[in-house]
Legacy VTK file of the C-alpha trace (Angstrom):
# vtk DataFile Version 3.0
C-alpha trace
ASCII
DATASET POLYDATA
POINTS 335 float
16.278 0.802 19.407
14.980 4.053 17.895
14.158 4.502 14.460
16.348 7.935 13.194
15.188 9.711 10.382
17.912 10.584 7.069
17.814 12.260 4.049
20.068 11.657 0.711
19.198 13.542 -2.273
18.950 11.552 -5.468
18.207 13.081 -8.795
18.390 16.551 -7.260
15.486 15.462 -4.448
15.802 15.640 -1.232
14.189 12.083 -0.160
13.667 11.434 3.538
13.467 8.008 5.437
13.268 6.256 8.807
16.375 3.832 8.938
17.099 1.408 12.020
18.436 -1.899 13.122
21.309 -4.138 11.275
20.877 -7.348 9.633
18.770 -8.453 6.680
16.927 -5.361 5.207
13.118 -4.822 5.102
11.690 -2.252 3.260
8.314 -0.638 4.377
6.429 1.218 1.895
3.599 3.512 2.865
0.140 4.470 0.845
-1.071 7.618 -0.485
-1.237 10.850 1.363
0.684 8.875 4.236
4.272 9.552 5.334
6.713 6.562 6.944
5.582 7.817 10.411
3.195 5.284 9.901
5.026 2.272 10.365
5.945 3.884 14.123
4.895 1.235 16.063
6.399 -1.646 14.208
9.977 -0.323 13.274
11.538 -0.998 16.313
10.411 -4.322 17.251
10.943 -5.099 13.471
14.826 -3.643 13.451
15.880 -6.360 16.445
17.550 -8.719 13.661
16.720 -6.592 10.464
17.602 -3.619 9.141
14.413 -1.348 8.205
14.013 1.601 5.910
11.054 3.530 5.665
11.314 5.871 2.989
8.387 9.184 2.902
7.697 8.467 -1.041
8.609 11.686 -3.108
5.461 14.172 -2.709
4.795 12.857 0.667
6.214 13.228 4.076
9.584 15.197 4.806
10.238 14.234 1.049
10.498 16.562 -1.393
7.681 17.544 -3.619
8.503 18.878 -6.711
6.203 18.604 -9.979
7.182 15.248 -10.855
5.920 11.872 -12.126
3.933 10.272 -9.599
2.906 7.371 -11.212
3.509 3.850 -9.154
6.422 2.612 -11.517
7.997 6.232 -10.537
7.689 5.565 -6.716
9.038 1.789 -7.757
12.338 3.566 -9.361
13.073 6.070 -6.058
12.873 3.029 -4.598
15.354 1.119 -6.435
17.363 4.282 -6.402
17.586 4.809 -2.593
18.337 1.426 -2.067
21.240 1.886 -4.631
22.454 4.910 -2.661
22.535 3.084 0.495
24.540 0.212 -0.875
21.560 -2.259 -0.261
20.778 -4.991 -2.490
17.953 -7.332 -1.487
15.069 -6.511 0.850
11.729 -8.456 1.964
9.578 -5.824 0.341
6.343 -5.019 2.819
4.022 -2.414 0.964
0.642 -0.989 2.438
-2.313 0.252 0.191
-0.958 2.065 -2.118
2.837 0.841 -1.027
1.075 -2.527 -2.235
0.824 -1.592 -5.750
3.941 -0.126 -5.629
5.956 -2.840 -3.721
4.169 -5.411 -7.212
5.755 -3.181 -9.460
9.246 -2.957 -7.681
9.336 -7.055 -7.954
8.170 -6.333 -11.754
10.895 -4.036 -12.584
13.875 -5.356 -9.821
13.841 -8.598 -9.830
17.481 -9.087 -8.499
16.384 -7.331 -5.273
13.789 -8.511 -4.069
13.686 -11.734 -1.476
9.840 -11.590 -0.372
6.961 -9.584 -0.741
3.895 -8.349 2.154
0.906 -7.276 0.562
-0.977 -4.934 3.569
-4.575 -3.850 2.003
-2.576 -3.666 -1.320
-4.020 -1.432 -3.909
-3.830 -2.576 -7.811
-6.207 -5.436 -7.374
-9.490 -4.816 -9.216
-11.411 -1.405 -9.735
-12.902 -1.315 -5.964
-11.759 1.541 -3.642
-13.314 4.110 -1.492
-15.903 6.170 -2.991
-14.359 9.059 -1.756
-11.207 8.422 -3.285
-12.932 8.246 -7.028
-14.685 11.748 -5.917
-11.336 13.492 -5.179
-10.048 12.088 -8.661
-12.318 13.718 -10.610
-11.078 17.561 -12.161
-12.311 20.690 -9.906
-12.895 18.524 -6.585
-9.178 19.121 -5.378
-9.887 22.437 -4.798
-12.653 21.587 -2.300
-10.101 19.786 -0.583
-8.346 23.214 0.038
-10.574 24.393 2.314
-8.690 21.869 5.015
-6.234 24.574 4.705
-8.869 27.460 6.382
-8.821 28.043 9.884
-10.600 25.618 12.192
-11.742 23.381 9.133
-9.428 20.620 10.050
-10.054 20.760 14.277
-14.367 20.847 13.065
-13.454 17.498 10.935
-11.366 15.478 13.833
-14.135 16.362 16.177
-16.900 14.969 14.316
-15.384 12.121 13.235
-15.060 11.090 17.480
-17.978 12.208 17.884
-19.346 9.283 15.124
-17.205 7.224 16.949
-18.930 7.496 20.183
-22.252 6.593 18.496
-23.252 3.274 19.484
-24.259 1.292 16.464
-27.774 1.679 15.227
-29.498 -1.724 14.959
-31.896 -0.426 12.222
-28.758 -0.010 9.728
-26.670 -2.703 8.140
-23.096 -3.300 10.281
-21.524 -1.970 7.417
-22.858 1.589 7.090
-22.994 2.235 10.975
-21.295 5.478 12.098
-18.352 3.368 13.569
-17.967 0.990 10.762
-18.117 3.820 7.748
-14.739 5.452 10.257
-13.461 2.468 11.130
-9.929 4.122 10.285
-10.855 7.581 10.989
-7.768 8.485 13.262
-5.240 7.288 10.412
-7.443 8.765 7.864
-7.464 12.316 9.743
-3.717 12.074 10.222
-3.520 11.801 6.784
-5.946 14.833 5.819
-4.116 16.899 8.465
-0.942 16.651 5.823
-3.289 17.851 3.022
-3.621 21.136 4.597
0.112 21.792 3.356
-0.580 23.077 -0.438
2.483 21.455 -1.905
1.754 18.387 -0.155
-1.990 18.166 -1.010
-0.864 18.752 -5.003
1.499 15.817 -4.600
-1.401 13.707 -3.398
-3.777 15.166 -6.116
-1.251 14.270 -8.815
-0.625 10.742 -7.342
-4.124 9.713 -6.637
-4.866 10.629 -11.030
-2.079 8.417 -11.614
-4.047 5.574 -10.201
-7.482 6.371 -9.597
-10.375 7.704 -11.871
-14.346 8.225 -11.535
-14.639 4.564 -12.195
-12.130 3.380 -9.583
-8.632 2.104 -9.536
-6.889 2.360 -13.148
-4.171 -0.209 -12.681
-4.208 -3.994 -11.801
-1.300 -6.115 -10.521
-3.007 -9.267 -11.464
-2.177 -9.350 -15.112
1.740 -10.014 -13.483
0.774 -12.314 -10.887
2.351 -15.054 -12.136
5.797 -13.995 -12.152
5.404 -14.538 -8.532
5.232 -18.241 -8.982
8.798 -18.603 -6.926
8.623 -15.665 -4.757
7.344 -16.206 -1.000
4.181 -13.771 -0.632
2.170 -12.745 2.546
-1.124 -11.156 1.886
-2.510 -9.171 5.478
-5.699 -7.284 5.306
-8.254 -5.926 7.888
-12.036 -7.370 8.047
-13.694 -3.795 8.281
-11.598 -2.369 5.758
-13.396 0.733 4.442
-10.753 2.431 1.607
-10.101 -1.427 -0.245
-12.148 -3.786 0.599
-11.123 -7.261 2.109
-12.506 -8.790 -0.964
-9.729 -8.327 -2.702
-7.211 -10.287 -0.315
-9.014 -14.020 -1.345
-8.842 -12.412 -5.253
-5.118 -12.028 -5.174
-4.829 -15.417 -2.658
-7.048 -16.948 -6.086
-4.348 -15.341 -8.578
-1.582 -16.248 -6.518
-2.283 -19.954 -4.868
0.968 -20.397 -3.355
0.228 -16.991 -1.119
-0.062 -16.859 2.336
-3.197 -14.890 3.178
-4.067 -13.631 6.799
-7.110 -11.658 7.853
-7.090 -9.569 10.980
-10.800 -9.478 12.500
-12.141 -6.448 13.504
-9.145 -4.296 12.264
-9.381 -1.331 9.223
-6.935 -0.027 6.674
-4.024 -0.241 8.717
-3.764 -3.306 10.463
-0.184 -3.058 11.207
-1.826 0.103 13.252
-4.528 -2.092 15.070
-3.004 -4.954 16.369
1.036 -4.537 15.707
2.156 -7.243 17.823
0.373 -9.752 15.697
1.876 -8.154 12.212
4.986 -7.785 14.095
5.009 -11.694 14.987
3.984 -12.509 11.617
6.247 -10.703 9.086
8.998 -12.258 11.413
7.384 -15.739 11.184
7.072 -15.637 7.704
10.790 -14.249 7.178
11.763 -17.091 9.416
10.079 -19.899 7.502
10.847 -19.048 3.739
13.781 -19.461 2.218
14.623 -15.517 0.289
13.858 -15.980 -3.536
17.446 -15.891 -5.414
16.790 -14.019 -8.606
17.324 -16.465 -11.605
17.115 -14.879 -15.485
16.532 -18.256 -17.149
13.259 -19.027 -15.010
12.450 -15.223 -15.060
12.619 -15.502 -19.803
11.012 -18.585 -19.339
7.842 -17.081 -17.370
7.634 -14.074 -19.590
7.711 -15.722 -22.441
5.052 -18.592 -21.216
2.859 -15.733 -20.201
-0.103 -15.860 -17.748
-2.238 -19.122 -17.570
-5.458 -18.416 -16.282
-6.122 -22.162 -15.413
-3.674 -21.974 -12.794
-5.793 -19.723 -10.812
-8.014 -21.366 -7.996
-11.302 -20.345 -6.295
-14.885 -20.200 -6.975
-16.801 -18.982 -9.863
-17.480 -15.586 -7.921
-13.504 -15.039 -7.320
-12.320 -16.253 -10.873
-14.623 -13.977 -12.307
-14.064 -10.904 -10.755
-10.282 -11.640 -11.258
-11.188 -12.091 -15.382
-13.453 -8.768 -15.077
-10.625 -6.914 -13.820
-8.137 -8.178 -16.504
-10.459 -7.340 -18.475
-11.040 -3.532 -17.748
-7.290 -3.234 -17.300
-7.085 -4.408 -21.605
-9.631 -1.544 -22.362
-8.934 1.863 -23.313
-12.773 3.068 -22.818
LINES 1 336
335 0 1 2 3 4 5 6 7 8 9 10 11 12 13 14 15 16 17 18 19 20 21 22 23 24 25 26 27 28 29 30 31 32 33 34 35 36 37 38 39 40 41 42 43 44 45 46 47 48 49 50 51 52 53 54 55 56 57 58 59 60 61 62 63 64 65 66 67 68 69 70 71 72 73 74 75 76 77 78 79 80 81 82 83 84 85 86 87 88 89 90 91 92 93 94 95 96 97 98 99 100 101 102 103 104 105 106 107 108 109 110 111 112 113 114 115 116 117 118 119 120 121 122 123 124 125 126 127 128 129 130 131 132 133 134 135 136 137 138 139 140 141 142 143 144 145 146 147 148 149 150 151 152 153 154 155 156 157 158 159 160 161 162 163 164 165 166 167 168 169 170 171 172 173 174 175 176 177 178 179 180 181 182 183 184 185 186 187 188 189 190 191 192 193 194 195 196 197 198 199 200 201 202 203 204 205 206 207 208 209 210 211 212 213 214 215 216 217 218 219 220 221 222 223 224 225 226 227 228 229 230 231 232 233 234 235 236 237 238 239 240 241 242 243 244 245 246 247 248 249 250 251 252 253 254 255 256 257 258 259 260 261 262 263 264 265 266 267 268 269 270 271 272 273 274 275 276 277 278 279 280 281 282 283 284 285 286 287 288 289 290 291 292 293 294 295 296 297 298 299 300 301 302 303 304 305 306 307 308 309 310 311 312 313 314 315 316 317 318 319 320 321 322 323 324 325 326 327 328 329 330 331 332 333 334
């Protein structure tokens, strides 16, 4: 079963996505820069008893990219919208990076259609994220960026980025700054900067990486809305050697969310579902197959919101409950 790529235009945008399979829908959200191509290996074996969309998020992909809002409660409304248009009404949201942050807010603002969540190296956690990332953030760097555009810039990155690869680890250096460990996701990563080198595409990324990343980091946390998770059945998948969020952050939102499920892959990067698909294949299906899908109910929804967040039912150590407190705390402060 082949995954065939559609387009509907909503809004006056032409929004393109990778649809296959029949049954229960999944939805598979990708992160920044990155198009639904992404999620190649997994579709297929994913679409045997489910229906799967993979939508290329406005400004990325075979999407449109017009000057629009970018923000993540923007990509949570074309979501909501192309689900409307395709006469689909509750999906196990799976979001990766930032899909992550994105798939949190679509359960924040649509409720009614949402049956389980998969966090995959979810962004929106606490400040940390690639250095790199808080570099291009910051006014005037962009336009270094558009030199991936000049002839033979792009081939001269790819080939030294294997050529790190090939370096055998250097025992003098801690594991984590070794030439393989600081690329640990260099092919997805150069995938990814090979789109840049399209100027409307690499504007679309500038404009979405300022809506949630500054100089200091990551502008927007999930975990002030954690708790309106309380009922809803929640994976959490992350990779040991991930370099662009760090696997930290999968035991802070396992601390803010107790009842989630949290699984590390060894070894793998960013992109787990990239490294070792079988096992994320076998384990979105397991945990589809073993919770019961969330029915959306209004009275228990006022009743959270109006109880509000209790930090005492958080769980973990000192180290984890206070990082989780810092980054409420930065998220209440307009400095």
């Amino acid at each position: 079963m082949t995954a065939r790529i559609e387009y509907r235009t909503i809004h006056g945008y032409r929004r393109a996505f990778r649809i296959a399979g029949e049954g229960p829908a999944i939805l598979l959200i990708h992160g920044i820069g990155d198009n639904s191509s992404t999620f190649d290996e997994i579709i297929d074996e994913l679409a045997q008893n489910h229906t799967v969309i993979a939508p290329d998020l406005l400004g990325h992909g075979l999407s449109e990219k017009p000057q629009a809002d970018y923000s993540v409660a923007a990509f949570a409304n074309g979501m909501r919208d192309l689900l409307v248009v395709l006469g689909i009404t509750r999906v196990t949201v799976v979001g990766h990076s930032l899909g992550g942050g994105v798939a949190m807010q679509f359960c924040y603002q649509f409720p009614r259609f949402v049956q389980r969540l998969v966090l995959v190296a979810a962004g929106g956690v606490t400040t940390d994220v690639n250095p790199v990332l808080r570099l291009a953030s910051v006014p005037g760097v962009p336009l270094l960026l558009r030199g991936l555009r000049l002839p033979g810039v792009a081939p001269l990155v790819r080939g030294t980025a294997r050529s790190l690869a090939r370096i055998d680890d250097l025992p003098a250096l801690p594991e984590r700054l070794t030439p393989r460990a600081l690329i640990t996701d260099h092919q997805d990563l150069l995938r990814i900067v090979d789109e840049l080198t399209d100027p409307h595409a690499h504007a679309a990324f500038t404009r979405t990486l300022r809506a949630v990343v500054d100089w200091r980091g990551q502008t927007v946390t999930m975990l002030d809305r954690a708790y309106l998770t309380e009922r809803l059945p929640l994976l959490v998948v992350w990779g040991s050697k991930d370099t662009v969020i760090p696997v930290h952050h999968a035991a802070l939102t396992g601390a803010a969310i107790p009842h989630a499920q949290v699984e590390i892959f060894d070894g793998a990067g960013h992109f787990p579902f990239r490294d070792d698909p079988r096992r994320f294949v076998d384990l979105v299906l397991n945990f589809i197959a073993t919770t019961e899908p969330i029915e959306f109910d209004p009275a228990n929804w006022h009743a959270l919101m109006s109880a509000g967040q209790r930090l005492d039912e958080m769980v973990g150590d000192d180290d984890l409950l206070g990082a989780i407190f810092e980054a409420l705390e930065t998220e209440r402060s307009v400095s």
